[in-house]
N, C-alpha and C positions, 0 to 999 in steps of 0.2 A: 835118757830118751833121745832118738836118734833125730835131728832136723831136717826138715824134706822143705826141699824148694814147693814154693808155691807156682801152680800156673803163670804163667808169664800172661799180659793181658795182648791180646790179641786185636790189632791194630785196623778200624772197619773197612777199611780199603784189603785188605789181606787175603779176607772171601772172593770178590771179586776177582785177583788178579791172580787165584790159583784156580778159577773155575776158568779165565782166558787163557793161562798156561795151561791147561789141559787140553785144550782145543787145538794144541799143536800136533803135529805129528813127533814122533817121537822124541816126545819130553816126558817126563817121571818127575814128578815131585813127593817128595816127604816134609811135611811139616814139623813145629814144632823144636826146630834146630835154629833159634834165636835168628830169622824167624823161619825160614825155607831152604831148603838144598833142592836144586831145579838139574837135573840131569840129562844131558841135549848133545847128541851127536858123542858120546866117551867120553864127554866133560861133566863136573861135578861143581855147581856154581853155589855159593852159598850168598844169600843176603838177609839182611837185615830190614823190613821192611818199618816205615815210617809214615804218620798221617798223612795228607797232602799240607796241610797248615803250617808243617814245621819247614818248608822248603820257603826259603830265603826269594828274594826281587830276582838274583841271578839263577834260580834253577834248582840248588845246589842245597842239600839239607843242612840249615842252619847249627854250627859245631856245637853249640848250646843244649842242642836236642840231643846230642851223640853223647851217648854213655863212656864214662872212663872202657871201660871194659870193650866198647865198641870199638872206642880210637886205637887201645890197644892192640885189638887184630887187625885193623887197618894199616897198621905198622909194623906189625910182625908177622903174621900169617902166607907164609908160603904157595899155599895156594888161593884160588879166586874168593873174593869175602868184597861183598859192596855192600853200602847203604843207600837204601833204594825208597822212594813210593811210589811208584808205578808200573804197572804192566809194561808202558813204554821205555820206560828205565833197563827192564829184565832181559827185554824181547831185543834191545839195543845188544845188551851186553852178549847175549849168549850167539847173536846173530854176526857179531862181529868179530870173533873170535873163530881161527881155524883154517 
């Protein structure tokens, strides 16, 4: 019998910050890609969204929270991959670049 990933749980702040990424002008998002691919001016932005809870005194998501498999692409992955919870996190990243 062949093993199928289960859903990944979807993280409550996550609704939110793709219904205010869509309110931008040309941004595209697809879901579902551990956790969103946010696409903005010919760029292709990938993160990895997180509760607000798991962000540490300094800002900054607690490593503790970050999955082996996370830190992994944060270390290897060639192109854009953040760990993010926030709309202001995203709207940072994609705004700052270009």
């Amino acid at each position: 019998m062949a093993k199928y990933r289960r859903a990944a749980k979807i993280d409550a702040n996550q609704k939110d910050i793709v219904k205010s990424l869509r309110q931008i002008p040309n941004v595209t998002i697809s879901v579902g890609h551990d956790d969103i691919l946010v696409g903005y001016n010919g760029v292709t932005y990938w993160f990895e969204i997180k509760r607000p809870e798991v962000i540490g005194k300094d800002g900054v998501v607690r490593p503790s929270k970050i999955r082996d498999s996370e830190k992994k692409l944060l270390e290897t992955w060639k192109g854009h991959y953040a760990v993010v919870s926030s709309f202001d996190e995203i709207f940072a990243e994609i705004t700052s670049k270009g």
